[in-house]
Legacy VTK file of the C-alpha trace (Angstrom):
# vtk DataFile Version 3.0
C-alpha trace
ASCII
DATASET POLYDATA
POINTS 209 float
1.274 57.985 40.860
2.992 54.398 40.306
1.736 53.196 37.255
0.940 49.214 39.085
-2.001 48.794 41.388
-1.003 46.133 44.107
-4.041 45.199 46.279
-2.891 43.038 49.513
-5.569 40.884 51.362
-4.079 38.522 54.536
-5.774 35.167 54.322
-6.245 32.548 56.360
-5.001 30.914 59.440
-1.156 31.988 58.929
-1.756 35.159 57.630
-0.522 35.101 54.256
-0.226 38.101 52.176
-2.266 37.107 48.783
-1.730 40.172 46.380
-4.174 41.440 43.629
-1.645 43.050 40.746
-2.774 44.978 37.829
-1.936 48.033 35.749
-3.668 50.535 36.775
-5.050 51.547 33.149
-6.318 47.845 32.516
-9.188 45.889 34.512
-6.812 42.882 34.199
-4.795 41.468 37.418
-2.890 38.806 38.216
-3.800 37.111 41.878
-0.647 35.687 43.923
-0.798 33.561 46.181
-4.677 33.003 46.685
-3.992 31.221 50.512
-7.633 30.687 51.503
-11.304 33.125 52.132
-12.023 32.839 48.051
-15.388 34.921 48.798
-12.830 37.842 49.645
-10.677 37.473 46.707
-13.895 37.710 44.741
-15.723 40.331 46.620
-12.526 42.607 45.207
-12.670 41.562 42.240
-16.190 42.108 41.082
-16.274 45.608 43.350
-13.519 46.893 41.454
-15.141 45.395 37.799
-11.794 43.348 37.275
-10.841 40.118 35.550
-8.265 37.689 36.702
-5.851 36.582 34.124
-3.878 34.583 36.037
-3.136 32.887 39.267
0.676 32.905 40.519
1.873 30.601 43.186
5.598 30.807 44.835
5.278 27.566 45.952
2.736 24.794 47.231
2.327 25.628 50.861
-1.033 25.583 52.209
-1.094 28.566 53.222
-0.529 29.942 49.702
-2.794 27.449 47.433
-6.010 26.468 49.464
-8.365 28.762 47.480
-6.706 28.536 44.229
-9.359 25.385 43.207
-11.921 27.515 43.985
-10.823 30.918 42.524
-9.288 29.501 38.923
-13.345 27.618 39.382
-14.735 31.499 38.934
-12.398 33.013 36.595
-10.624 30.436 34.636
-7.479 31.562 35.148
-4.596 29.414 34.583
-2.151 27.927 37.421
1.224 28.859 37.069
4.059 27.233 39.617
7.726 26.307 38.976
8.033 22.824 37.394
9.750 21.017 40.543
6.971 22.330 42.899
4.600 19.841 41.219
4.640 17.086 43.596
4.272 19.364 46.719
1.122 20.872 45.357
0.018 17.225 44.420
0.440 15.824 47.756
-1.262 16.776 50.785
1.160 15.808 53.238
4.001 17.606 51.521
1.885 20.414 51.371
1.273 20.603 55.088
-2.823 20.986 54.362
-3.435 17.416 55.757
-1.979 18.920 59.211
-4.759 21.085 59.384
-7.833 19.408 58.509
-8.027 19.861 55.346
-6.626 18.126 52.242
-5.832 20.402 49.306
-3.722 18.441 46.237
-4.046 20.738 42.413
-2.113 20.595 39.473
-0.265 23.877 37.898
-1.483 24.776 34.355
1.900 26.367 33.066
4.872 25.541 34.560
7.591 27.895 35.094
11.090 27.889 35.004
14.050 30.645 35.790
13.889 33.912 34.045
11.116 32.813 32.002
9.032 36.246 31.114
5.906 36.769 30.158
3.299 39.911 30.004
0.019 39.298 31.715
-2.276 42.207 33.043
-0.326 44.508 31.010
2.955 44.183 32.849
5.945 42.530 32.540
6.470 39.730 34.609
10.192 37.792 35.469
10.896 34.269 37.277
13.089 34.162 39.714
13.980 30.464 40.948
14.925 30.580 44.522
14.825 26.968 46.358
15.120 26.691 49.867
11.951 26.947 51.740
10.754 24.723 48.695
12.468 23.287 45.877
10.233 24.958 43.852
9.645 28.336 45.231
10.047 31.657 43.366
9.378 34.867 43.226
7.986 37.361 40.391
9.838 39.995 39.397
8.072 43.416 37.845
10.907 43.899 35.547
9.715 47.763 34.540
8.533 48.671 38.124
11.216 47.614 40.650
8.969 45.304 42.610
9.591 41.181 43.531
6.978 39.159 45.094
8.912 36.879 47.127
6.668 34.796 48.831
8.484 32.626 51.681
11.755 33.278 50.645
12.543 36.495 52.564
10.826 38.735 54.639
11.493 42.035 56.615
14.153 41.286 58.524
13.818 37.823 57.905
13.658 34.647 56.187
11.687 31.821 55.161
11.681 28.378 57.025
13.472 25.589 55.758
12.276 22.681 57.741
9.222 21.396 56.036
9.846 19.084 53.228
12.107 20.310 50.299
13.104 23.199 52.204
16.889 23.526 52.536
18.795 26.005 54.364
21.743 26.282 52.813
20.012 26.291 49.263
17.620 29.387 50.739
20.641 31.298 51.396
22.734 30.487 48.286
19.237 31.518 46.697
19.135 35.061 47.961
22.556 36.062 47.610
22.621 34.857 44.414
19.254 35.660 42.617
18.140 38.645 45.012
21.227 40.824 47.009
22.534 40.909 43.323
20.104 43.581 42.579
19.214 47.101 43.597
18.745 48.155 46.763
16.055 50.520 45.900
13.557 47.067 44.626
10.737 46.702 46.344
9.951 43.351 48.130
6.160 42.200 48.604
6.654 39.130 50.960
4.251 35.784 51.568
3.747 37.550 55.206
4.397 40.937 57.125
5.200 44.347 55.696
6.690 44.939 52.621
10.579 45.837 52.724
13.626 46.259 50.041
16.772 44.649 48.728
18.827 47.671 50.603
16.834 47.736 53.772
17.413 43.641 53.840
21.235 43.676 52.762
21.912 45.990 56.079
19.785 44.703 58.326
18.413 41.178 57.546
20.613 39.200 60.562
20.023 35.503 58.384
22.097 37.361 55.342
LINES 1 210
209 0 1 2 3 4 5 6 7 8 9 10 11 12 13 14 15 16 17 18 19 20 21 22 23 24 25 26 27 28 29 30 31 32 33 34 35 36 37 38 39 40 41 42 43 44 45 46 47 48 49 50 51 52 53 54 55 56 57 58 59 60 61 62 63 64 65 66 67 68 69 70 71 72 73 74 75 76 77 78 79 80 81 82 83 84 85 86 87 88 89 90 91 92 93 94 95 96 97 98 99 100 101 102 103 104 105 106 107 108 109 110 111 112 113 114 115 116 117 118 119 120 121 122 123 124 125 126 127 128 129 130 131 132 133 134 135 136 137 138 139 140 141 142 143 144 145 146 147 148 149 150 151 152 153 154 155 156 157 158 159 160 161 162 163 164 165 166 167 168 169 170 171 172 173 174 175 176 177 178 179 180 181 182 183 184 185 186 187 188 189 190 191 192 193 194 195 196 197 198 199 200 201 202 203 204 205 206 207 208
């Protein structure tokens, strides 16, 4: 049995993948990505008797931040986002949550930067910068387990869209290549929507790479 618990709920009106990670010998998680439906993200929680440490955000999309307010409100868990990611989250037109009728603007608690680590619900957590579908975005890296939360950076077979505000298409690519085909292809990749996939399974098949 893997040692990390990862508990997926899909949010919202896009869908997103918000994931509940924890050791599995600790009541502590981590929650990425808490998109929207807070009373679900809580209804876990307290069934399973655990505590939120913190609250992880790959960027400041909508779909990925509009219960975060409301969840760090219960738990008191700190924000974490990359620093340049700041002003999206801010702003609700950069954000794209003033396109759908409702305005959602927060400020991260800790902000991150490339290859920072830290340990947080008893794992061992990496930064990986990769800009493109945000300037900001990134993905968390389980350094001891072989899993990467990606967010909207890559997907099964896919890739993240570059044509919202900061998003760059060039820069996504130059990010994957360089931050994420550099690794194993046996690394797991948890993505901001769809099924899960890995770096090998993207490498031969992903037609954007």
């Amino acid at each position: 049995m893997r040692k990390v618990n990862i508990k997926t709920l899909v949010l919202g009106m896009v869908q997103n993948n918000c994931y509940i990670v924890g050791d599995r010998e600790s009541k502590e998680v981590v929650v990425i990505d808490p998109g929207d439906d807070v009373y679900k993200i809580e209804k876990y929680l307290k069934d399973n008797d655990l505590e939120c440490k913190a609250i992880f955000l790959t960027h400041g999309h909508f779909d990925h931040i509009s219960a975060v307010a409301e969840l760090k409100g219960l738990t008191d868990a700190p924000v974490y986002a990359h620093e340049a990611e700041t002003e999206l989250l801010s702003n609700p037109e950069l954000n794209a949550s003033a396109l759908v009728g409702g305005e959602v603007s927060l400020q991260q608690d800790i902000m991150i930067k490339d290859k920072d680590v830290f340990n947080i619900a008893g794992l061992s957590w990496q930064v990986i910068h990769t800009p493109g579908h945000t300037q900001g975005g990134v993905c968390y890296h389980l350094l001891e387990h072989g899993m990467i939360f990606t967010g909207d950076t890559i997907f099964y077979e896919s890739v993240g869209r570059t044509d919202f505000p900061t998003g760059n298409k060039n820069t996504l690519t130059e990010s994957i290549h360089n931050q994420l085909m550099v690794l194993a292809d046996n690394i797991e990749l948890y993505p901001g929507h769809g099924r899960p996939t890995t770096i090998g399974h993207e490498r031969q098949n992903n037609p954007y790479l």
